[in-house]
N, C-alpha and C positions, 0 to 999 in steps of 0.2 A: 182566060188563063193568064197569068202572071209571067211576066220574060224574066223574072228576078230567077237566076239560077239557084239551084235547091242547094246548093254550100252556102247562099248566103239568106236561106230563108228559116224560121226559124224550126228548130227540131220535131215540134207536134203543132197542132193545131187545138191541142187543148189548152183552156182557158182557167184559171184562179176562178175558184168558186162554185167548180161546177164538180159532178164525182169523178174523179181520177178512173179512165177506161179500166177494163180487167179482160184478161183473154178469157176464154171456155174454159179453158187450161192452165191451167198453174201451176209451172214447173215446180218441183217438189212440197207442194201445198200438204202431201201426210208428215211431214217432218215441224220438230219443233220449229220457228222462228221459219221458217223453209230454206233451214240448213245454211241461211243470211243473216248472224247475227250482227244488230248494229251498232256504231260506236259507243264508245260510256257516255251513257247521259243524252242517249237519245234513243227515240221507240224507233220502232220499220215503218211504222206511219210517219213520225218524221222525217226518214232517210227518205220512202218512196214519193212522199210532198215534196220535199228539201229537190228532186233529182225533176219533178214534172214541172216545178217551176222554172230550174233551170233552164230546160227542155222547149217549155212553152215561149220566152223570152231571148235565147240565143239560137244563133246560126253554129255550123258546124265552123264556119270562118272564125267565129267571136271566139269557140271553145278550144279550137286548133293549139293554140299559143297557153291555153290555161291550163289545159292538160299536160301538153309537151313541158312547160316549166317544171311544172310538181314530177312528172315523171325524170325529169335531166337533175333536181334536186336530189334522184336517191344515190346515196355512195354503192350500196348492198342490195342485192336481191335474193338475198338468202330467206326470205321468208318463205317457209314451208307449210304455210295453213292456205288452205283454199277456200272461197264460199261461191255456191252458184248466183249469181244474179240473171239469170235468161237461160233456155234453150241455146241448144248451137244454133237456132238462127236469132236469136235474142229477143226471142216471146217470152215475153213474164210482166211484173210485175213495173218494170220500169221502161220509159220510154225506147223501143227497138234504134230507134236509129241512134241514141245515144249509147245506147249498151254497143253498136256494130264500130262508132268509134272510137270505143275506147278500145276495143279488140282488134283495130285495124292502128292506133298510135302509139297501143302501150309497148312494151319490149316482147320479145319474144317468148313466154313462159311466165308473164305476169300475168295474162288473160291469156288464155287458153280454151278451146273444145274440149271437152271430152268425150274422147272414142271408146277410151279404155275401159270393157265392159266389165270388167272385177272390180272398178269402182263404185263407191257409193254414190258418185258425183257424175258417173255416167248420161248421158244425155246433154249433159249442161254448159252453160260458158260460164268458168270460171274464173274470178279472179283473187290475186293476193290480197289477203284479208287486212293485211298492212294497209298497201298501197287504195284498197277500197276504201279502208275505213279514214284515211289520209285525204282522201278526193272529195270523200262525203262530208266530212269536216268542210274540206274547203269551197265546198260548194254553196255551203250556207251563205257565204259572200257574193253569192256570185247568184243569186235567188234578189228579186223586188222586196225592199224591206215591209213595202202596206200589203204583199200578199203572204206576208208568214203569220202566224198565229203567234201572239204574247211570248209564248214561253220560247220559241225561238227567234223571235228579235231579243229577246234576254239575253240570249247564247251570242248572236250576232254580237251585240253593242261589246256586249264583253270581250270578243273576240279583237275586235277593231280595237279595246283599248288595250291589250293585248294582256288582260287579267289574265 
């Protein structure tokens, strides 16, 4: 067993290369895109690769500061669109422990449970569709450039040169 404390090890144990896990369950898997749609110019197979690379390669220590930046970056939180990415406990599609911290650093009503059972979005943790799709942008930076596939080291390089 490893004495590295689990903040500074890294978020999964899954590896570049191998299939991206999937729960039994799939929070909102009968809905289109499963009610996650992803930024312009990128598929939900990008975002959910773009977020396990992350995941597989940082500590919650390394992500701590990358987060809190882009979040202390917003003037407004006025954005009113929600999408789920997890269960309230952050089962789904993208790495649990990284979905718990985003829920545990973002602001209060940017990621969110949902209790609210007259919602569509009930069961779910959701977050601002802005600020998700803001993260998930920035995330591609913050992903191994030899474990992204072509078309997004594309995006990357463009990024960095700030096309």
């Amino acid at each position: 067993m490893s004495s590295t404390p689990d903040i500074q090890s890294p978020l999964t144990n899954w590896q570049p290369g191998t299939p991206i896990p999937r729960p039994a369950i799939i929070p909102f898997e009968d809905y289109d895109q499963y009610r996650d749609p992803p930024p312009d110019g990128l598929t939900q197979e990008d975002v959910e690769l773009m977020w396990w690379l992350v995941a597989s390669c940082h500590s919650e220590q390394a992500l701590r500061p990358k987060i809190q930046q882009i979040s202390e970056s917003r003037s407004t939180w006025n954005c009113i669109a929600y999408q789920p990415i997890a269960d309230m406990l952050g089962n789904g599609r993208y790495p649990q422990k990284l979905v718990m911290i985003l829920f545990k650093l973002l602001p209060e009503g940017v990621c969110a449970q949902m209790h609210d059972e007259s919602s569509p979005l009930h069961g779910g943790l959701v977050i601002q569709t802005e600020m998700w799709h803001l993260l998930s942008r920035e995330s591609i930076g913050w992903c191994p450039i030899d474990a992204l596939p072509p078309h997004l080291r594309d995006i990357r390089f463009s990024a960095d040169l700030g096309l």
